[in-house]
C-alpha positions as CSV (number, residue, x, y, z in Angstrom):
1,X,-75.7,70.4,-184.4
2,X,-72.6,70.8,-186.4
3,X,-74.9,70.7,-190.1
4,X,-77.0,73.5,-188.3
5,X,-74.1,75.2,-187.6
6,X,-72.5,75.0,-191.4
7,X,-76.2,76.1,-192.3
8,X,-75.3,79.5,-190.2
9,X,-72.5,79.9,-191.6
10,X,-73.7,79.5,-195.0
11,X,-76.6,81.8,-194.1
12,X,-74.3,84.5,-193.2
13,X,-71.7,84.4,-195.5
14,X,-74.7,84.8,-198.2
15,X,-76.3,87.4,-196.1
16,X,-73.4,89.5,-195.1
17,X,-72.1,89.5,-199.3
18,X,-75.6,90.5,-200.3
19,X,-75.4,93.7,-198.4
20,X,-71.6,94.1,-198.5
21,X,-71.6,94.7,-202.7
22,X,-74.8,97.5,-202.5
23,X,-72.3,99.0,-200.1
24,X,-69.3,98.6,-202.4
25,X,-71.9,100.4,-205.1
26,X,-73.0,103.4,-202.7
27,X,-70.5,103.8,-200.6
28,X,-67.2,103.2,-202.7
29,X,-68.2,104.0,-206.1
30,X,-67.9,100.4,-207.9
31,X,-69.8,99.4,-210.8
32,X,-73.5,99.0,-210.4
33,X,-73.0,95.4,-212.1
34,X,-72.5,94.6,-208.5
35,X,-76.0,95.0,-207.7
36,X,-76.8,91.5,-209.7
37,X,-74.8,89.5,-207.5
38,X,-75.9,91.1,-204.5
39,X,-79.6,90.1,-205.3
40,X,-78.5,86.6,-206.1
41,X,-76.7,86.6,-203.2
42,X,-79.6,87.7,-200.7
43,X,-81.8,85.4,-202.9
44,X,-79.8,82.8,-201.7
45,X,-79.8,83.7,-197.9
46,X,-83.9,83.7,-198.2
47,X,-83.5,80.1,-199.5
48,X,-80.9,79.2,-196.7
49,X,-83.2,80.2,-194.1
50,X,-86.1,77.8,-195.6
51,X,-83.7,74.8,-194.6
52,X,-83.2,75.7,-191.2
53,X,-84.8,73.6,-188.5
54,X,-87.5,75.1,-187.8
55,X,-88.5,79.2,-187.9
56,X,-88.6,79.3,-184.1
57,X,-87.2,82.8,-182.5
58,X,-84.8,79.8,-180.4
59,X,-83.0,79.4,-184.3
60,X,-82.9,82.8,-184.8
61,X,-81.2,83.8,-181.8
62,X,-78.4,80.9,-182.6
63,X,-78.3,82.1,-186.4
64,X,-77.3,85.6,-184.4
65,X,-74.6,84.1,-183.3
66,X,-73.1,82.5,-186.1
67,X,-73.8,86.3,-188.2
68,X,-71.6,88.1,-185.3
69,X,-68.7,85.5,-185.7
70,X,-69.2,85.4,-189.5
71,X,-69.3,89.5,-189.5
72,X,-65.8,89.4,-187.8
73,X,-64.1,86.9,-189.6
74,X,-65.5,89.5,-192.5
75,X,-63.9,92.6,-190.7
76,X,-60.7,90.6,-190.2
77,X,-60.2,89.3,-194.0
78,X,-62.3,91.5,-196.0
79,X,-62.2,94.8,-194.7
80,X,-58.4,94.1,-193.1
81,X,-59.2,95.2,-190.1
82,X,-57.7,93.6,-186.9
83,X,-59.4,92.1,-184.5
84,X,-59.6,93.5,-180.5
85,X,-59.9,91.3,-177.3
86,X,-63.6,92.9,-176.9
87,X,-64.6,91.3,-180.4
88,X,-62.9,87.7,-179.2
89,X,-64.5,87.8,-175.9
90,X,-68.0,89.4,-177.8
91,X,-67.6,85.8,-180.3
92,X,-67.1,83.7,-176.9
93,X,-69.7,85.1,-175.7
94,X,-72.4,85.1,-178.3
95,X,-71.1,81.4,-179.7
96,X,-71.6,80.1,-175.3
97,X,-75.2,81.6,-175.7
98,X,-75.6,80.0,-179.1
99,X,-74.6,77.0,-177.3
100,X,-77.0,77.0,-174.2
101,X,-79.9,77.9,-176.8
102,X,-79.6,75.2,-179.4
103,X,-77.9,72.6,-176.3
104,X,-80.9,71.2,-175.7
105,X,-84.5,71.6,-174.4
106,X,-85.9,72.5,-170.4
């Protein structure tokens, strides 16, 4: 569980960079250089998902998860943003479901 779990987090950090830099190009003005990374970057998140266990909408849901916790972290260091106690008790939250999905099977 915890190689799935660096695979998420992987996944989303590749994901969540692919999409940040077209937004640093649209939204903020940077240079449209940007836009080669970003591609290798979401290239790289297609790939990440091919090595996930399986395609099942049970993965899916966990990799949901791990993007919500990864996209906070995000907020917190990248954007600078703090934190509230509704995002900590959203992560608890959606990281307990994450664990009652991927825990095992009925």
């Amino acid at each position: 569980m915890l190689r799935t779990t660096l695979l998420f987090v992987l996944t989303a950090v590749a994901e969540i960079v692919g999409c940040y830099l077209p937004y640093l190009v649209l939204r903020a003005g940077r240079t449209p250089f940007l836009l080669v990374p970003a591609a290798l970057s979401l290239a790289l998140f297609a790939w990440l998902l091919t090595l996930h266990p399986t395609a099942a909408g049970r993965v899916y849901a966990a990799y949901g998860a791990v993007y919500v916790s990864v996209a906070l972290v995000w907020l917190r260091v990248v954007d600078g943003m703090p934190l509230t106690l509704r995002d900590l008790v959203g992560v608890v939250v959606v990281l307990a479901g994450m664990g009652v999905l991927m825990g095992g099977r009925a």
